[in-house]
Structures are given as structure tokens and as C-alpha cells.
N, CA, C and O of each residue as an XYZ file, in Angstrom:
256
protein
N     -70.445   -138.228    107.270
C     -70.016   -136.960    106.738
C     -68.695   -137.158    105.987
O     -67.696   -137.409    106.661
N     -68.590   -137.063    104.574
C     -67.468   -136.712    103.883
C     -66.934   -135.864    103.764
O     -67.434   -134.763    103.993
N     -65.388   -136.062    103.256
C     -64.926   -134.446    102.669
C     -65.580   -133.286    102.369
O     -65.619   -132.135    102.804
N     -66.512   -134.473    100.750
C     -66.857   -133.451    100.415
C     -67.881   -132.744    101.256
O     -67.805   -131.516    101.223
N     -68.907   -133.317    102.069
C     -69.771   -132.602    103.522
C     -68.930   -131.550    103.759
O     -69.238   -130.433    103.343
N     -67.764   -131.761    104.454
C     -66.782   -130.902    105.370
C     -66.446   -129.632    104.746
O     -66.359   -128.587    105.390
N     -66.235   -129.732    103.342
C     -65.785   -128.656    102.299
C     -67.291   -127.585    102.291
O     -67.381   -126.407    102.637
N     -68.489   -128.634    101.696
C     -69.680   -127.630    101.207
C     -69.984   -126.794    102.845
O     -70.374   -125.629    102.930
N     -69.732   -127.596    103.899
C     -70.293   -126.756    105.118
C     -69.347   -125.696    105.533
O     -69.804   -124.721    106.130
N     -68.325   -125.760    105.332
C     -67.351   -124.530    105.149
C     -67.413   -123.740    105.053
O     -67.324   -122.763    105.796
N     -67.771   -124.054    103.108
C     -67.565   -122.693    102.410
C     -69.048   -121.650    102.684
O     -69.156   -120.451    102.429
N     -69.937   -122.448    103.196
C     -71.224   -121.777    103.694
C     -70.829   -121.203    104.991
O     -70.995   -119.984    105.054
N     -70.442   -121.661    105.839
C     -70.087   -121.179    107.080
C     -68.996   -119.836    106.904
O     -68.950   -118.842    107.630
N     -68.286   -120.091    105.908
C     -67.357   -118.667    105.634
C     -67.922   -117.575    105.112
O     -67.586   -116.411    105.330
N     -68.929   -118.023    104.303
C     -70.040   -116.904    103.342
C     -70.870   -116.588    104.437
O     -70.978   -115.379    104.647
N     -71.613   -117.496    105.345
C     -72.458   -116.547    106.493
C     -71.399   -115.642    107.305
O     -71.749   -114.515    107.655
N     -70.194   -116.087    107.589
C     -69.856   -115.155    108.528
C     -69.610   -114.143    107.484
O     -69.967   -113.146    108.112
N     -69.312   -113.783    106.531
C     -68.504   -112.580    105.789
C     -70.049   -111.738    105.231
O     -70.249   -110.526    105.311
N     -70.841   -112.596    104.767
C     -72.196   -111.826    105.243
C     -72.597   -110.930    106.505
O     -72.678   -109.702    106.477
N     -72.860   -111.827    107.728
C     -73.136   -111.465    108.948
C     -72.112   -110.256    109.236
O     -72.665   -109.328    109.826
N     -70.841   -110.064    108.976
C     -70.273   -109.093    109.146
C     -70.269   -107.482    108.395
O     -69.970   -106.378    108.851
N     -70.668   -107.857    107.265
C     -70.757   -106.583    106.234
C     -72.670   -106.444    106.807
O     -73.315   -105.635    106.140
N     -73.285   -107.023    107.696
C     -74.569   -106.682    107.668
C     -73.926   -105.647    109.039
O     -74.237   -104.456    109.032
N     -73.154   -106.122    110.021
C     -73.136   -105.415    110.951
C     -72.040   -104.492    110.790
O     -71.611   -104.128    111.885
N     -71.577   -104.104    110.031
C     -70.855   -102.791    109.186
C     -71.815   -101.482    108.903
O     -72.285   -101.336    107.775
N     -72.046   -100.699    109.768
C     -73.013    -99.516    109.128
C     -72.575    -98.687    108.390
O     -71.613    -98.011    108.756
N     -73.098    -98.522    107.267
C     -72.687    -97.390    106.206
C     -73.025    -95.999    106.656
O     -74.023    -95.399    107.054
N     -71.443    -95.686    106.360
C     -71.451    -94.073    107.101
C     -70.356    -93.605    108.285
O     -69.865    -92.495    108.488
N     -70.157    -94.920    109.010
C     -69.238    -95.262    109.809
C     -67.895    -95.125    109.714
O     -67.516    -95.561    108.627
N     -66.804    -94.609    110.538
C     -65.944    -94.531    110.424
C     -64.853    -96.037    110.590
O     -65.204    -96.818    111.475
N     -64.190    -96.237    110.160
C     -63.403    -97.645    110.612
C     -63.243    -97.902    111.936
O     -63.492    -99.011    112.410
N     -62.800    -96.866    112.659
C     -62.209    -96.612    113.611
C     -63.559    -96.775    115.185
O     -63.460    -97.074    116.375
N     -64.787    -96.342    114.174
C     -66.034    -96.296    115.002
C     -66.676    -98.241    115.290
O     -67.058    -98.992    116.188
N     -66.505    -98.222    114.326
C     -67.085   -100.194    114.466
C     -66.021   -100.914    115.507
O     -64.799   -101.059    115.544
N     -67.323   -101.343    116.463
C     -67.112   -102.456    117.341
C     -66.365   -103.679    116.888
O     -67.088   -104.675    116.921
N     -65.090   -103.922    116.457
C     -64.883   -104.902    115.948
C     -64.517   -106.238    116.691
O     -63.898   -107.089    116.053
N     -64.884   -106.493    118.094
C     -64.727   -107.205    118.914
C     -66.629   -108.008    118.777
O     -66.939   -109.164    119.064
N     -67.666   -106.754    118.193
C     -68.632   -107.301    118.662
C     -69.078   -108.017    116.899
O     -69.655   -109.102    116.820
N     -68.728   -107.274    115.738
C     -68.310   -107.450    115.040
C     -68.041   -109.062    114.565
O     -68.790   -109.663    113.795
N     -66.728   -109.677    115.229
C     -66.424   -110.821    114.893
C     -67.044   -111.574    115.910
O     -66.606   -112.723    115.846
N     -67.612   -111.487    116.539
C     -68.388   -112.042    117.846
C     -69.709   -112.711    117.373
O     -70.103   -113.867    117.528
N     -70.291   -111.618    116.733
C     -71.970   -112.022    116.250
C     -71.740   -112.749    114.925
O     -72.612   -113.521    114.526
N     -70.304   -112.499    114.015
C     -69.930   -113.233    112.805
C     -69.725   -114.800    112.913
O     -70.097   -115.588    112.043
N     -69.081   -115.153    114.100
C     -68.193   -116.101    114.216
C     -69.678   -117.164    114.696
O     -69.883   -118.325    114.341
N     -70.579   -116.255    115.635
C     -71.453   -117.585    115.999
C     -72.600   -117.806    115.082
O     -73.457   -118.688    115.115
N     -72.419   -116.722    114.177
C     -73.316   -117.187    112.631
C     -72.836   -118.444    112.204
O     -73.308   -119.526    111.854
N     -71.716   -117.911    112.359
C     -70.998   -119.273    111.368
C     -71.022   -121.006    111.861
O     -71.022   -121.989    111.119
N     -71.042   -120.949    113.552
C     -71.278   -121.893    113.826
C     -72.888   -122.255    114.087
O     -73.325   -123.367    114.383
N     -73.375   -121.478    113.968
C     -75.073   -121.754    113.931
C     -75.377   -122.488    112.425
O     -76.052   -123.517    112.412
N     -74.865   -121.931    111.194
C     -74.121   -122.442    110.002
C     -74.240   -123.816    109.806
O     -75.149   -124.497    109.331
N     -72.811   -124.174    110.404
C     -72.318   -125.479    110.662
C     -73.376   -126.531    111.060
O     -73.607   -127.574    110.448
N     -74.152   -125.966    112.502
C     -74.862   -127.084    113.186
C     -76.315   -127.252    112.543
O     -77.148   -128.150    112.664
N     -76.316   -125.808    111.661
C     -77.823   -126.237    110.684
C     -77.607   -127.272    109.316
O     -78.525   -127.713    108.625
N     -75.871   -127.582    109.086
C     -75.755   -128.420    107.945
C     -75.907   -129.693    108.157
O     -76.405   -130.537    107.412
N     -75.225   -129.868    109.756
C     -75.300   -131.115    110.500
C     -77.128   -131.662    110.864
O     -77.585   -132.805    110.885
N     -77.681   -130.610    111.058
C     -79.219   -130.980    111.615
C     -80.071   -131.237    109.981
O     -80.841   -132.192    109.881
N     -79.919   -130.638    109.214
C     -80.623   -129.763    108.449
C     -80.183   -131.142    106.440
O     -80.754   -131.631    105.466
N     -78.669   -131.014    107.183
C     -77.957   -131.533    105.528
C     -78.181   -130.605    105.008
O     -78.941   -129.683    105.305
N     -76.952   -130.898    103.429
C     -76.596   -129.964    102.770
C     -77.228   -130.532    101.080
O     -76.878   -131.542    100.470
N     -78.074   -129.655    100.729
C     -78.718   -130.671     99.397
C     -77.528   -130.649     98.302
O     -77.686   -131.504     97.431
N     -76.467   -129.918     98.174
C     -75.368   -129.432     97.392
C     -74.756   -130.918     97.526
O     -74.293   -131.269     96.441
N     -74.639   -131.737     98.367
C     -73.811   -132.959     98.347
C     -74.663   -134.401     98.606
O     -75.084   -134.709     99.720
N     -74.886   -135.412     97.137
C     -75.643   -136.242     97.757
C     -74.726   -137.366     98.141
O     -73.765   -137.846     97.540
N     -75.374   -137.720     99.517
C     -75.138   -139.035     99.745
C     -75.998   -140.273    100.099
O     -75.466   -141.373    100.247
């Protein structure tokens, strides 16, 4: 695994979580109403589910 590996699985892992989070954002909702404990909870292990699918899976974005 290179840099560049380390970089492309990242920036995917930052885009699933910021995904995963605006999915669990309901429109209509008050700020104040969102779970934001559960929120960064279900975000954060996107992100490492992410990670361990780049590691299992590879990333076609980087050849080596």
C-alpha cells in the first residue's frame, strides 16, 4: 500500500461518511431534532467499512 493507496482510500472514506450522513439527515427536521450522536456513529463506521472494502476489494483509481 502506497501513499498514493492511503490518499485514494481516504478521500473515499471521507465522501462515504459525508454521504452516509446527509442520508441520515431527514428533510424537514429541525437541527436541534437529529440524533447527532447516532448520526456520526452510523457515518464513522461507513467510513471504516470504506477503508476495509479498499483493503479487501483494491482501489482501481491507483495502479500498482
Amino acid at each position: 500500500m502506497s501513499k498514493k493507496w492511503f490518499k485514494a482510500a481516504s478521500v473515499r472514506a471521507i465522501k462515504t461518511f459525508a454521504q452516509t450522513a446527509v442520508s441520515l439527515i431527514t428533510v424537514g427536521n429541525m437541527i436541534t431534532e437529529v440524533s447527532w450522536v447516532s448520526v456520526l456513529g452510523v457515518s464513522a463506521t461507513a467510513a471504516v467499512v470504506s477503508i476495509l472494502t479498499s483493503v479487501a476489494a483494491g482501489l482501481p483509481e491507483v495502479d500498482e
